[in-house]
N, C-alpha and C positions, 0 to 999 in steps of 0.2 A: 284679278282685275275685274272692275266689274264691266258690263253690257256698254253701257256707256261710254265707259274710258275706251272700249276697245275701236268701238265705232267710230266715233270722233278722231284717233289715229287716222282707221282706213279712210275714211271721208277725203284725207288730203291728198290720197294715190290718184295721180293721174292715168287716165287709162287710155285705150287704143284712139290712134286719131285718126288712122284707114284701117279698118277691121279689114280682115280678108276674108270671106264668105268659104272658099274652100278649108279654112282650117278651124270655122263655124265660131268665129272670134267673136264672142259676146263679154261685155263686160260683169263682172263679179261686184254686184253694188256691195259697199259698205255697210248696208242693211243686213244683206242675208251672211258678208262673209263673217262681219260682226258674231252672228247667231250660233254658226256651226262653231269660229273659235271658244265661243263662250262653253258651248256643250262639248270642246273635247277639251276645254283648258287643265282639267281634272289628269289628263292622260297626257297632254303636251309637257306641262312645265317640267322641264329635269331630264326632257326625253331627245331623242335625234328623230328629226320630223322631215319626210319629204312631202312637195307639192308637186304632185302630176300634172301638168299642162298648168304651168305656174304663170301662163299670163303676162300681165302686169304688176306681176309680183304682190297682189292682196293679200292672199291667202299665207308666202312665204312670210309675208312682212311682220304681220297678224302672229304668225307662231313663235315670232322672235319678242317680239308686246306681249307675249302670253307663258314666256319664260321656259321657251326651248333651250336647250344645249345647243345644239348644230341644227341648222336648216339647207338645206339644197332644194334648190327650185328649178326642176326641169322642164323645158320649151325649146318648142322646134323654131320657133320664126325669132329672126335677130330683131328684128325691131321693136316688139313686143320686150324683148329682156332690157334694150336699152331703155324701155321706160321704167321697165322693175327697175336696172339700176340706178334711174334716176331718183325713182321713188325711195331706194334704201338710203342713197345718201339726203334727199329730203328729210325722212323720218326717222330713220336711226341712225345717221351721223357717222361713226368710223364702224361703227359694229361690223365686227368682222364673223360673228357667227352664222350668216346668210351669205352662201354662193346659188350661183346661177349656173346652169349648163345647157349649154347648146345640143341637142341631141333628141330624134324621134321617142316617143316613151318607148316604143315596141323595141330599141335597139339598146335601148341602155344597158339591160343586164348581161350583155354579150361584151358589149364595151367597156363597161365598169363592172365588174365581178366584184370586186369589193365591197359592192354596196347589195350582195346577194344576202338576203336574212341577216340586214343590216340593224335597218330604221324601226322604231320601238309604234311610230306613228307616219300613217300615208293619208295625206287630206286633199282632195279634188271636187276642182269643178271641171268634169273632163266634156269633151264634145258630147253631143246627146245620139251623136250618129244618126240624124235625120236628113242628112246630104245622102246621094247616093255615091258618090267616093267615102262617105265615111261613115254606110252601115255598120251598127255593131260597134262601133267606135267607145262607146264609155264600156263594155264588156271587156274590150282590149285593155282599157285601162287597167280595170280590174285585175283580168289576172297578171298584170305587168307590178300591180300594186304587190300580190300578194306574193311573186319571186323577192320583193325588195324587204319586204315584213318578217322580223322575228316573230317564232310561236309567239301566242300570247298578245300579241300586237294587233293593234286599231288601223281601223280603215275607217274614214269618215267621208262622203261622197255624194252628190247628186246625181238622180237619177229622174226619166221622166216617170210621171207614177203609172202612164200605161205599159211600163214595163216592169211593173211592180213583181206580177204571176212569175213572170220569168225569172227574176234575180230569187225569187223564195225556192222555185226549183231548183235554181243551180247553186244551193248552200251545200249540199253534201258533198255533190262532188268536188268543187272548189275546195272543200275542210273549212269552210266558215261557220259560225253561227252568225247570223244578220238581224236588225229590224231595224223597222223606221222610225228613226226619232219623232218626224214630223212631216207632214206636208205644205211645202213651202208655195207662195202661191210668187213664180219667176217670171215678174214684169220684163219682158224686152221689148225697148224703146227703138222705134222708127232707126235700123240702121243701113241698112241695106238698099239700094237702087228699086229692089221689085218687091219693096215691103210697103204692104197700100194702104193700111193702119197706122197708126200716129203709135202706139202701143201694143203688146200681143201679152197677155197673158197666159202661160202655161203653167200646169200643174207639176208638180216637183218634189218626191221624196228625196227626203234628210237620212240617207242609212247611216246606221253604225255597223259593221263587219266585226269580227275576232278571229282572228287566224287561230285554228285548233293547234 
């Protein structure tokens, strides 16, 4: 599919109408999650695909448009899934290839075992862990990502890019090889009560992971 079609899809997802500051709820524009589906549509189509801190369901929605098998999209806040599934019966009608699960990322693999060295493909826009309850927070991701990943298997994710040093350290021992697609440049728009800019620009690597 190309760039365009994909976009244009996500463009119609609605997204958070009270973000919650403690669970660093920013929205996933259509622009960038456009991007990243484009650059793993290669690995998605054919494949069983999870979304870590699935949001508003963009990203889930996006890998179903991009010709996943099976999508699961997991998120801890009810409200947020009620707009995914607002958003899936919006955009893809009965499609029954995309569920939603209620459940912390850190606890899934305990509680769903089945889904251990399951998924061919794990794609996130996880918290950036710049709250101080959610230091470390997109690392967690990570390695929760990679209990869920077959050898062999994709990991596509943001990260901020001053944590760039760190994630190339921690390939070996995690069994990844990694790099970065791209540096994304992640406008967030005025959302928060003590946000005193109209806009904030941060910077933002695009990795691609391989679980060895």
């Amino acid at each position: 599919m190309k760039l365009r079609e994909i976009e244009n899809y996500l463009s119609q997802c609605e997204t958070f109408s009270n973000p919650k500051i403690e669970l660093e709820q920013y929205h996933t524009s259509a622009h960038i999650a456009a991007r990243m589906l484009y650059a793993a549509q290669d690995k998605i189509q054919g494949a069983s695909v999870c979304d870590l801190g699935s949001g508003c369901g963009v990203l889930s929605i996006g890998s179903v448009i991009c010709g996943a098998n099976y999508v699961v999209g997991i998120e801890i806040d009810t409200d947020a899934i009620d707009i995914a599934l607002l958003n899936r019966e919006e955009i893809l009608d009965t499609d029954t290839t995309l569920e939603f699960i209620q459940i912390p990322v850190h606890s899934l693999s305990y509680h769903f075992s089945r889904f251990d060295q399951f998924f061919d493909v794990i794609i996130s826009n996880p918290p950036f862990g710049t709250k101080q309850n959610s230091v470390g927070a997109d690392f967690e991701f990570l390695k929760c990502g990679i209990k869920l990943l077959k050898p062999g298997g994709q990991i596509y994710s943001l990260h901020k890019t001053s944590t760039r040093s760190f994630f190339e350290k921690k390939l070996q021992e995690l069994g990844l090889n990694g790099r970065v697609l791209a540096q994304v440049h992640f406008d967030l728009p005025k959302t928060y009560k003590f946000h005193k800019e109209k806009s904030k620009d941060i910077q933002v690597d695009f990795w691609n992971f391989q679980k060895k």
